[in-house]
Residue frames relative to the residue before (quaternion, step in Angstrom):
aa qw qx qy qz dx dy dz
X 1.0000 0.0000 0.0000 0.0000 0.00 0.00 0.00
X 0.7086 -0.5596 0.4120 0.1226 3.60 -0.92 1.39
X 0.1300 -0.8122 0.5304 0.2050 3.97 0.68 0.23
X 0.3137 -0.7338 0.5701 0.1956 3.69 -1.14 0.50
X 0.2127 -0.7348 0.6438 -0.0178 3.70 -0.54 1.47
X 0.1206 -0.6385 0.7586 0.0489 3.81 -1.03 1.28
X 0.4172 -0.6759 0.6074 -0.0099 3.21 -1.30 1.98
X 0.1989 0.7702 -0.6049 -0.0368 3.95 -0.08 0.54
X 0.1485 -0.8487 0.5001 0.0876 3.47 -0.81 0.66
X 0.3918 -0.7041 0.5535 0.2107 3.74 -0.63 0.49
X 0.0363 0.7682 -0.6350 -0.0728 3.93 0.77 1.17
X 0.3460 0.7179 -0.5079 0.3269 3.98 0.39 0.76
X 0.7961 0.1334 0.1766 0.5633 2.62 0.81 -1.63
X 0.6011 0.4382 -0.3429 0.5736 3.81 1.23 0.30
X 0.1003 -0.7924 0.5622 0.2143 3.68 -0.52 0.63
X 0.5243 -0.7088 0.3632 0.3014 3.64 -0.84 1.44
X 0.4133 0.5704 -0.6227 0.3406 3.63 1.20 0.46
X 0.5690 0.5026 -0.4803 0.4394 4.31 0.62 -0.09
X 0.5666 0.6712 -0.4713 0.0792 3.47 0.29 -0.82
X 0.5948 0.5179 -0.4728 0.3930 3.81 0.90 -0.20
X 0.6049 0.5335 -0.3674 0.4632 3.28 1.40 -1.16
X 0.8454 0.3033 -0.3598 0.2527 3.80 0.34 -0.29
X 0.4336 0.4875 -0.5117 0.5590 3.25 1.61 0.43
X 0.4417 0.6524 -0.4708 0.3971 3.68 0.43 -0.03
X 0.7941 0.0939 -0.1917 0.5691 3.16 0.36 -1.32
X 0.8896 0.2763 -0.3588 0.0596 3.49 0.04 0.94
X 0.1101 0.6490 -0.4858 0.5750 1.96 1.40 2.11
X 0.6927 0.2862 -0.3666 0.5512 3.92 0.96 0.15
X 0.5757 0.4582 -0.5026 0.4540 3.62 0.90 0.75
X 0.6496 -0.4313 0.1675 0.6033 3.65 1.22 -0.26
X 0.8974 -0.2016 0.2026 0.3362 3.31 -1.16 -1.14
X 0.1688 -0.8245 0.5269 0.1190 3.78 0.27 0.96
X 0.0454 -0.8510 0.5103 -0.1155 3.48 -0.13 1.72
X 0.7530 0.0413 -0.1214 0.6454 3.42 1.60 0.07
X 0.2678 -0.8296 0.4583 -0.1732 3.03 -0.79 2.10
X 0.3193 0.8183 -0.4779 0.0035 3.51 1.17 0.30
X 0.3182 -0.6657 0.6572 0.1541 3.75 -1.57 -0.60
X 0.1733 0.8588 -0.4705 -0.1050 3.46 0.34 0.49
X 0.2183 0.8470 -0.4762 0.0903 3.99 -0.14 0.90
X 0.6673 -0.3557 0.3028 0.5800 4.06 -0.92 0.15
X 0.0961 -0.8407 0.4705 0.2501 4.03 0.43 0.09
X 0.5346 0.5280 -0.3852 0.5357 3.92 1.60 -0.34
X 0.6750 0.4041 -0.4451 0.4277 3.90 0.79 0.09
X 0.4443 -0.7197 0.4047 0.3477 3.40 -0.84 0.64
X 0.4109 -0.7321 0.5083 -0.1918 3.71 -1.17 1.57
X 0.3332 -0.7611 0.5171 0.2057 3.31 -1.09 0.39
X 0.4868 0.6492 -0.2768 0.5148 2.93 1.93 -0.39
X 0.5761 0.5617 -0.4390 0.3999 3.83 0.87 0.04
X 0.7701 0.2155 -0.3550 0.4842 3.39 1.11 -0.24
X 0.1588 0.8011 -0.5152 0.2601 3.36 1.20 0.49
X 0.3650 -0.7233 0.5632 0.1625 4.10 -0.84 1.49
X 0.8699 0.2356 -0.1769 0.3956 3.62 -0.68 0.47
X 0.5502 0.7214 -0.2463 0.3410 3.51 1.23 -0.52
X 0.0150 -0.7943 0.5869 0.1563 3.47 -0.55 0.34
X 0.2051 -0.8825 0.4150 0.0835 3.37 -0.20 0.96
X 0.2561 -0.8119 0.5037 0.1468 3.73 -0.37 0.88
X 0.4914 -0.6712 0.4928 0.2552 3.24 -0.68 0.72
X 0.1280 0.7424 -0.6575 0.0149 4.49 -0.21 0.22
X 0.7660 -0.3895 0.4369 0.2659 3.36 -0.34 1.49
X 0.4150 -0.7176 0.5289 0.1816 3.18 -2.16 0.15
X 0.3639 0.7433 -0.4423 0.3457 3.22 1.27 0.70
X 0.8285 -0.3186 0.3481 0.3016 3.34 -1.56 0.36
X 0.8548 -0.0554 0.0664 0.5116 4.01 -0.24 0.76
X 0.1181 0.8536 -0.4849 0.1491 3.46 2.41 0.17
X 0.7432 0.5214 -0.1511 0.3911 3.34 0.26 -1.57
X 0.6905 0.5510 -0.1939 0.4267 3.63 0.73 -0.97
X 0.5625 0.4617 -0.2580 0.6355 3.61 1.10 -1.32
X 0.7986 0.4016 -0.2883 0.3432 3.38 -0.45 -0.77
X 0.5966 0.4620 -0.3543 0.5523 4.09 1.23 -0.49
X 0.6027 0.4348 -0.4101 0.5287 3.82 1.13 -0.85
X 0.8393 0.4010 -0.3063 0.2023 3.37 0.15 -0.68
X 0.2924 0.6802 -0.3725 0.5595 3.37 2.22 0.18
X 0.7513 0.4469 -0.3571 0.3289 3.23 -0.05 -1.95
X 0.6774 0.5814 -0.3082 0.3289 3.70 0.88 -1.28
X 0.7822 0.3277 -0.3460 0.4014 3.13 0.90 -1.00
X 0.4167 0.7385 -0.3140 0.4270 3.50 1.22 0.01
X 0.6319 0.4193 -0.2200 0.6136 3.51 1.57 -1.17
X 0.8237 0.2854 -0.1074 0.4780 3.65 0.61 -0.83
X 0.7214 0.3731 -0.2886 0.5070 3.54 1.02 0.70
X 0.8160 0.1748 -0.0907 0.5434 3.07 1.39 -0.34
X 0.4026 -0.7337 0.4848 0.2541 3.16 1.40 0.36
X 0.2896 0.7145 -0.5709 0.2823 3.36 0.16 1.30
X 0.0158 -0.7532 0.6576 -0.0073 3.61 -0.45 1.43
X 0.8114 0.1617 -0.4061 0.3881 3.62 -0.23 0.53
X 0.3110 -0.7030 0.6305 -0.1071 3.77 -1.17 1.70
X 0.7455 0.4942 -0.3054 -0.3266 2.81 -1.92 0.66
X 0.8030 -0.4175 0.2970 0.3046 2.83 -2.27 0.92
X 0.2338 -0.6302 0.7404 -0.0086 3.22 -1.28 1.66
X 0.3962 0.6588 -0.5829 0.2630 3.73 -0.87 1.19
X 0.1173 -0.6095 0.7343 0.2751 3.34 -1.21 -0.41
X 0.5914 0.7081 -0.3357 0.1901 3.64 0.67 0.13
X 0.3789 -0.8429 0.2744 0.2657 3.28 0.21 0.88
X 0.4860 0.4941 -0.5167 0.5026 3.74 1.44 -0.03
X 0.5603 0.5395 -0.5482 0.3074 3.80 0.10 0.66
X 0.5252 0.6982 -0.4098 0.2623 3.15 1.42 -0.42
X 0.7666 0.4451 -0.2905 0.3602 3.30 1.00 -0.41
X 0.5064 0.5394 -0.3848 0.5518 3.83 1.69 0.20
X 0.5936 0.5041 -0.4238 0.4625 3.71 1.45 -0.65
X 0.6904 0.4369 -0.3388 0.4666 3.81 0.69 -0.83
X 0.5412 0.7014 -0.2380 0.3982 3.65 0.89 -0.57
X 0.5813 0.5568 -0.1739 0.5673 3.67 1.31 -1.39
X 0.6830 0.4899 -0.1564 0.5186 3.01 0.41 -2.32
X 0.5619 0.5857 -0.3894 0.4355 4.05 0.48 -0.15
X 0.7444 0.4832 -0.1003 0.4498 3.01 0.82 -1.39
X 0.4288 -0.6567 0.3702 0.4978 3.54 1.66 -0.06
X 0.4334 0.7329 -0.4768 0.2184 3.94 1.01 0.52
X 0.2749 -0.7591 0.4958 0.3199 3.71 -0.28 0.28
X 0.2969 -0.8330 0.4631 -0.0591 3.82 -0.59 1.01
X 0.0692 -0.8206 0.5667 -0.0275 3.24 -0.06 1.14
X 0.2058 -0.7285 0.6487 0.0775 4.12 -1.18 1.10
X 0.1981 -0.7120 0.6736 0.0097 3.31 -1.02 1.53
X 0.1720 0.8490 -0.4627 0.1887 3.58 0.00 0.77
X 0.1808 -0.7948 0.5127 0.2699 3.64 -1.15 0.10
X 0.8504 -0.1507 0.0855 0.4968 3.72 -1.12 0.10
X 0.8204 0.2516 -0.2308 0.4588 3.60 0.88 -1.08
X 0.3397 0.6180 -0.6181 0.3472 3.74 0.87 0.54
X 0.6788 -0.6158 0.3913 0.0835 3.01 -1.36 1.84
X 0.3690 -0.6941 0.4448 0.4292 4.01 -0.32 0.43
X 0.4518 0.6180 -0.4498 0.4600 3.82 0.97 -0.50
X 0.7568 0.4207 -0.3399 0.3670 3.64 0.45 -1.02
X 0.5909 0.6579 -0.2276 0.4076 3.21 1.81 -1.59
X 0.8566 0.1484 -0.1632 0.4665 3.52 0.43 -0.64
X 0.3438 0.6466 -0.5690 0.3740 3.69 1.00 0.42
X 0.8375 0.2202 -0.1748 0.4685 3.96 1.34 -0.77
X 0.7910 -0.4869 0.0784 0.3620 3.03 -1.41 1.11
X 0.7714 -0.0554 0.0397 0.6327 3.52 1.07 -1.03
X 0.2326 -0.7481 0.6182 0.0641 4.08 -0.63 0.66
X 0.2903 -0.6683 0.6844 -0.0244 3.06 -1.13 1.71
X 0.0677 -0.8289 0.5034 0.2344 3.78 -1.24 0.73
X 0.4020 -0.7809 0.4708 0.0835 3.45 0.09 0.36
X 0.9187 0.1363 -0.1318 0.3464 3.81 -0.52 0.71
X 0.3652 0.4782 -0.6041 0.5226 2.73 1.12 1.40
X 0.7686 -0.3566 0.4130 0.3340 3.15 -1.98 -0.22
X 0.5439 0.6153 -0.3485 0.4518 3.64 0.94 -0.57
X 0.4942 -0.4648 0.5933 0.4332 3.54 -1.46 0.52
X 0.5019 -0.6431 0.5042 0.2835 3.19 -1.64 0.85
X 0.1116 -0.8105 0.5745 0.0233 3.56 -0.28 1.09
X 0.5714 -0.5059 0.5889 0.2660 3.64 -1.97 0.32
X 0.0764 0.7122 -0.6950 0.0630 3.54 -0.69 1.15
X 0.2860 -0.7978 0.5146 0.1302 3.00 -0.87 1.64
X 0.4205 -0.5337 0.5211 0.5165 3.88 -0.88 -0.28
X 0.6339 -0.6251 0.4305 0.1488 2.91 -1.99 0.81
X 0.7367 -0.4984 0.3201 0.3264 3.14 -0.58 1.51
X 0.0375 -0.8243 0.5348 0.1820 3.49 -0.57 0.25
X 0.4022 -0.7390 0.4632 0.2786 3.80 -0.88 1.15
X 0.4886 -0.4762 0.5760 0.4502 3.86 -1.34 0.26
X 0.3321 -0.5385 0.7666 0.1093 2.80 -2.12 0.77
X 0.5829 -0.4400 0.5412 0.4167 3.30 -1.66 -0.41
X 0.3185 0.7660 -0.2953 0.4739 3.57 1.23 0.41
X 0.7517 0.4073 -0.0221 0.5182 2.97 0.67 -2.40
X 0.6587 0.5275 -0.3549 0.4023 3.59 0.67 -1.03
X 0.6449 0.5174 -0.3357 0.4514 3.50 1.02 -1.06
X 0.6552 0.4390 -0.2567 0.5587 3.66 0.86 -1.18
X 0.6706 0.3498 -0.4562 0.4689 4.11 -0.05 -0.11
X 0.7261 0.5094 -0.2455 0.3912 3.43 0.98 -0.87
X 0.6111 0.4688 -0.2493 0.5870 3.27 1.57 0.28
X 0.4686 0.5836 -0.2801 0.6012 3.40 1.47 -0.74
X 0.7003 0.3340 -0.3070 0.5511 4.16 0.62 -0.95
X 0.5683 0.6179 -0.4839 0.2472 3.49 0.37 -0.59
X 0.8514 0.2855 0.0935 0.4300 2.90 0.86 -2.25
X 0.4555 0.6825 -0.3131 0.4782 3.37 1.84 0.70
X 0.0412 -0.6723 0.7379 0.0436 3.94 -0.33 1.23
X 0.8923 -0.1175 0.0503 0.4329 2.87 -2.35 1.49
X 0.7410 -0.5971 0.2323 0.2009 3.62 0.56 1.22
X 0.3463 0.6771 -0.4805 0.4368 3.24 1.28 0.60
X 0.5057 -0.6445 0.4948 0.2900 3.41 0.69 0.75
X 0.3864 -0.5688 0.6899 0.2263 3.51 -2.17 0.04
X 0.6537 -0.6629 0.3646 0.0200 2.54 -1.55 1.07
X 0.6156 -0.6978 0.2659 0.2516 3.41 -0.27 1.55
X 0.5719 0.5488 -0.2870 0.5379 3.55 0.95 -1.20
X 0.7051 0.6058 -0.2391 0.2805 4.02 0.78 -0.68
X 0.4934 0.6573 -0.2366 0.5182 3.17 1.65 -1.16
X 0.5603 0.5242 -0.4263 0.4791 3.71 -0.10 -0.28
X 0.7996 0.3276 -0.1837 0.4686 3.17 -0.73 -1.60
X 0.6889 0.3569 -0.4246 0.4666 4.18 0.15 -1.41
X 0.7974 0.2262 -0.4768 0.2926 3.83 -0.01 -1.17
X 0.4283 0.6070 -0.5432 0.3911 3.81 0.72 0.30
X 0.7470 0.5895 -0.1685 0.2572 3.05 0.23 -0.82
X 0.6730 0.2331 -0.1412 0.6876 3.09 1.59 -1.45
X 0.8715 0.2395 -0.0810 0.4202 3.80 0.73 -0.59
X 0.6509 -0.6416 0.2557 0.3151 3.32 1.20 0.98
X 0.1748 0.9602 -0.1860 0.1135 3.29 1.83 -0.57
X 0.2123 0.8534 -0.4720 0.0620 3.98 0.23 0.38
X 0.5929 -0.6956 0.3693 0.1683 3.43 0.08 1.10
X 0.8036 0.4341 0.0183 0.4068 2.90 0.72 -2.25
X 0.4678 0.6483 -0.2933 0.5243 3.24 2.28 -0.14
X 0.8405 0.1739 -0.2845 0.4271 3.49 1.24 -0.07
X 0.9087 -0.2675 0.0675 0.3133 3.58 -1.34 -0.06
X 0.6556 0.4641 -0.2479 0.5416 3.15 1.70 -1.23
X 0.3728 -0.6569 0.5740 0.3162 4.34 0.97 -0.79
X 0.7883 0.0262 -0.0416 0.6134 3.63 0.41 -0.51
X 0.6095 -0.5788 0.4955 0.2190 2.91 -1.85 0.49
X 0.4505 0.5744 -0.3746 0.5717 3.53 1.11 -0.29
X 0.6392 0.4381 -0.3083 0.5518 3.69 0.19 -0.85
X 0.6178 0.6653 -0.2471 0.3385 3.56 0.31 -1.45
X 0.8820 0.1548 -0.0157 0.4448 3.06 0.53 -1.68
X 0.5159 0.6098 -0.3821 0.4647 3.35 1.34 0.06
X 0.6703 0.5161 -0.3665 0.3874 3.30 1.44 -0.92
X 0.5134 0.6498 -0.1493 0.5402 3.84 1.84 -0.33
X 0.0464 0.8544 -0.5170 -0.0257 4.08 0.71 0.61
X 0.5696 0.6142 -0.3670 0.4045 3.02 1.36 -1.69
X 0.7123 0.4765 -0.1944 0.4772 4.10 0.71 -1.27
X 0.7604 -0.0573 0.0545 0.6446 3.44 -0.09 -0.81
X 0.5406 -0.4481 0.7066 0.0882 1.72 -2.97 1.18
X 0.0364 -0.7423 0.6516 0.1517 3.95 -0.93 0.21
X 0.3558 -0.3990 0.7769 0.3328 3.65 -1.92 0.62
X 0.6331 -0.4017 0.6100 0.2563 3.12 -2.20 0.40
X 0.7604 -0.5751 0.1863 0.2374 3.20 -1.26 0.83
X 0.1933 0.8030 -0.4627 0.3222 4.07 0.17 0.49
X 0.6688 -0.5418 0.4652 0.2069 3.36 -1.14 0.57
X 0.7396 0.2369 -0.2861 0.5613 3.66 1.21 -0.60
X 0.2867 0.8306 -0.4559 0.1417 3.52 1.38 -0.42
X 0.1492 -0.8950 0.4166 0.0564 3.83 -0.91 1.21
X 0.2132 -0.7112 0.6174 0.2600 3.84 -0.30 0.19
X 0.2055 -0.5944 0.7772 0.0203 3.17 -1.75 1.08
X 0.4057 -0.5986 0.6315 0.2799 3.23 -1.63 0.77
X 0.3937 -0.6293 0.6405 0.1970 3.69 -1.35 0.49
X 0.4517 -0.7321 0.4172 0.2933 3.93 0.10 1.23
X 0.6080 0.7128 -0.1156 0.3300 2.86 1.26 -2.20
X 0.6773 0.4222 -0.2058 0.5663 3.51 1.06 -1.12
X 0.8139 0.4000 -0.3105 0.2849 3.46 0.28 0.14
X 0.1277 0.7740 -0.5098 0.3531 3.18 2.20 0.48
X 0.8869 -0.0187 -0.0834 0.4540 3.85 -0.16 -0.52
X 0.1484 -0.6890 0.7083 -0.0394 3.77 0.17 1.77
X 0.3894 -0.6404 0.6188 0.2354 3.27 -1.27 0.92
């Protein structure tokens, strides 16, 4: 079955001369069942003759355009159970709705040109650049190596994993405290969920939930540092 990809675009800050290139690329992720554009629509735009697009009007206020795509995408993630996005911007306040999704176990895709911020670039799963001269190509994020971190966490992950159904998020805290003094909140990401979502190459996450489980990804640990 064909997956359904919701296309939001920032026509602020995207100019609607890209728009084939970004139905392009999402049309090789599957079906683009929501196509929106959200820009000042009473100002004049390239997005007006833009082919497939439905364009929402957000108002002329301050980040008008921005609030209103975050607040789509969400209800899109939580009403329709949409797991594959994506965010047309170069703007880096998206980084936090890309990590946010990608929480939620969505996969996130950055449509962006040369000056889209690396915060934005690697907050999603894989970042597309867009205005240069090059064919627009998938650039994935860079693999991430185990730490001495990871070894502890996979090595807990086997402990407390039957026939690979992984261990349960909610669990990590308390055991690597326990066995390894461990404080989460002691590093950059605050939570493990953040942590390990920010780490595809390593772990595998259920979507968010009280029993929700993390598998280790063998593959990612070919070269523990």
């Amino acid at each position: 079955m064909t997956q359904s990809v919701s296309v939001l675009v920032d026509g602020d800050n995207i100019s609607g001369k890209h728009a084939e290139q970004i139905l392009s690329v999402a049309a090789k992720l599957g079906e683009p069942a929501v196509v929106r554009v959200y820009a000042d629509a009473q100002r004049p735009s390239d997005w007006h003759g833009a082919l497939g697009y439905r364009m929402l009007h957000a108002g002329t206020g301050k980040n008008a355009s921005d609030i209103l795509l975050a607040l789509d995408a969400m209800e899109l993630l939580l009403s329709k159970h949409t797991r594959c996005f994506i965010i047309a911007s170069s703007d880096g306040d998206f980084t936090h709705l890309a990590t946010r999704l990608r929480e939620h176990g969505a996969k996130v895709i950055g449509i962006g040109e040369a000056k889209a911020p690396s915060a934005f670039r690697a907050s999603c799963s894989e970042f597309v650049e867009i205005g240069t001269a090059r064919p627009v190509r998938l650039v994935p994020k860079p693999a991430a190596i185990a730490t001495a971190l990871d070894l502890q966490i996979r090595a807990m992950i086997a402990t407390h994993s039957k026939n690979g159904s992984g261990m349960r998020i909610a669990e990590l805290a308390p055991k690597l405290h326990a066995q390894h003094g461990i404080r989460i909140s002691t590093y950059p990401e605050r939570s493990w969920r953040a942590y390990l979502v920010a780490r595809p190459s390593l772990y595998d996450l259920d979507p968010r939930g009280p029993d929700a489980k993390v598998r280790f990804r063998p593959e990612g640990f070919s070269k523990a540092a």
